[in-house]
C-alpha positions as CSV (number, residue, x, y, z in Angstrom):
1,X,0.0,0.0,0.0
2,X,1.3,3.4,-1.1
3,X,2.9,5.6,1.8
4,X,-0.1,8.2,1.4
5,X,-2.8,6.0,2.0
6,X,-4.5,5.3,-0.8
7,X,-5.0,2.1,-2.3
8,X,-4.3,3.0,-5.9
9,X,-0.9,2.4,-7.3
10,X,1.9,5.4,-7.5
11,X,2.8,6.6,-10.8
12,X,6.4,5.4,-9.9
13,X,4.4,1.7,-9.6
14,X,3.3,1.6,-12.9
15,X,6.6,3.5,-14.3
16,X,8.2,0.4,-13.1
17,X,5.5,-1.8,-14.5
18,X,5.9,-0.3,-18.4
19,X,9.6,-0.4,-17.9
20,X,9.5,-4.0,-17.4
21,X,7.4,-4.5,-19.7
22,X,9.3,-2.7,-22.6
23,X,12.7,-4.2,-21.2
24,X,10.9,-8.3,-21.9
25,X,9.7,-6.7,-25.1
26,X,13.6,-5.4,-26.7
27,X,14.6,-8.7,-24.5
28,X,12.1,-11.0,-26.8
29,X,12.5,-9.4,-30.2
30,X,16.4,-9.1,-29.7
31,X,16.7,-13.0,-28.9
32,X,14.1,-13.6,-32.0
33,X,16.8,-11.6,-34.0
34,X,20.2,-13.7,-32.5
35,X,18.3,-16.9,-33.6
36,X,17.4,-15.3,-36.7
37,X,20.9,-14.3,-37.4
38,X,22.1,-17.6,-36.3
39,X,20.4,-19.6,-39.3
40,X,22.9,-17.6,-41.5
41,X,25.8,-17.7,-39.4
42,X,28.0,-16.7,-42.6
43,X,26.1,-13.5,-43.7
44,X,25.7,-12.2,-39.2
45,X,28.3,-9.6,-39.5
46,X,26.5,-7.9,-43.0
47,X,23.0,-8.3,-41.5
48,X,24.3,-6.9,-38.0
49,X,26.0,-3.9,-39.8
50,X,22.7,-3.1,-41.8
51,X,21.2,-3.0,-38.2
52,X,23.7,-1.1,-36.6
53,X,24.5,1.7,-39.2
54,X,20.4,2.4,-39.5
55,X,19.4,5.2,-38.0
56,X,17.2,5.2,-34.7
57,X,13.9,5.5,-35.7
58,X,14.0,3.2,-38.6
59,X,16.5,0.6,-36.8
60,X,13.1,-1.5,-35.7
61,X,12.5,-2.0,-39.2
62,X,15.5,-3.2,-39.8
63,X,15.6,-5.3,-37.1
64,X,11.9,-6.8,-37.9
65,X,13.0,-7.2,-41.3
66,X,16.2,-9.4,-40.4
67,X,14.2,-11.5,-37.8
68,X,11.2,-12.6,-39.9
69,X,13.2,-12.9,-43.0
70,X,13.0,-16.2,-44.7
71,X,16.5,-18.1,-44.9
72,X,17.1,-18.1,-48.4
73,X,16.6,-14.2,-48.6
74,X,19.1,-14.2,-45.6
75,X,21.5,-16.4,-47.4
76,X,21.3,-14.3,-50.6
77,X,20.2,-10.6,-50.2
78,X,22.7,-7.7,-50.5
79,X,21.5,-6.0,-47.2
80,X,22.2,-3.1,-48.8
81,X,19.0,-3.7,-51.1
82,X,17.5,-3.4,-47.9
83,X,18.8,-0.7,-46.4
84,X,17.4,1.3,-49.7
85,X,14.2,-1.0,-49.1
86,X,13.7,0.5,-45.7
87,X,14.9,4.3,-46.7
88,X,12.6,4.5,-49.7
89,X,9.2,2.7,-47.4
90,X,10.5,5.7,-44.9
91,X,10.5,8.3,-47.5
92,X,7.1,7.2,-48.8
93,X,6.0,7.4,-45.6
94,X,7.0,10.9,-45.0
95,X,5.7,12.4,-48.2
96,X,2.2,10.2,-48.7
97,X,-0.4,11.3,-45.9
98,X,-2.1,7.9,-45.8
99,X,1.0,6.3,-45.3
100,X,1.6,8.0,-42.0
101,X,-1.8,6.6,-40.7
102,X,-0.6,2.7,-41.5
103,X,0.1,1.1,-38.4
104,X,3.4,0.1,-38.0
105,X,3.3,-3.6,-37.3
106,X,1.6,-2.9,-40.8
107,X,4.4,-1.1,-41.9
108,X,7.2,-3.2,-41.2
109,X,5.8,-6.6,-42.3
110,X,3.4,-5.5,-45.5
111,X,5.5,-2.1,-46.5
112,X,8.7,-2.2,-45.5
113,X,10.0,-5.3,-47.3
């Protein structure tokens, strides 16, 4: 019970809640992406460079792209086809107003690739 009394939860309470949450959820998708990565054990360092040199706010693309990828685009892809993959889905994104409203779950499994 909070030190004021009240039987509702402190904001700190649930701070600590959606932190844990989110922490399981980057924990989760980032093993998902090592087992990805480790079907193509060969091609880890280009796919792992694509990742790393994407910048922040398309990085989760990325990253969703590499994980769900089937193995024989893994094997074979030039991630840098990708990397223009994910900059020109971002681009249409920015310029085409109905693109902005597409989820982006959406975006990164039905756009994106």
């Amino acid at each position: 019970m909070p030190i004021n009394g009240s039987s509702r939860p402190s904001l700190g309470d649930n701070s600590r809640n959606v932190t844990t949450a989110l922490l399981l959820i980057l924990a989760t998708t980032n093993l998902d992406l090592d087992k990805s990565l480790a079907r193509a054990p060969q091609r880890r360092a280009a796919w792992q460079a694509l990742i790393n040199q994407t910048p922040s706010p398309r990085r989760a693309s990325a990253e969703y792209i590499v994980t769900y990828m089937p193995l024989a685009d893994l094997k074979a892809l030039d991630p840098k086809v990708v990397a223009e993959s994910i900059n020109l889905a971002y681009k249409t994104r920015a310029e085409a107003e109905f693109a902005r409203a597409i989820p982006e779950a959406i975006f990164n499994d039905s756009v994106v690739p």
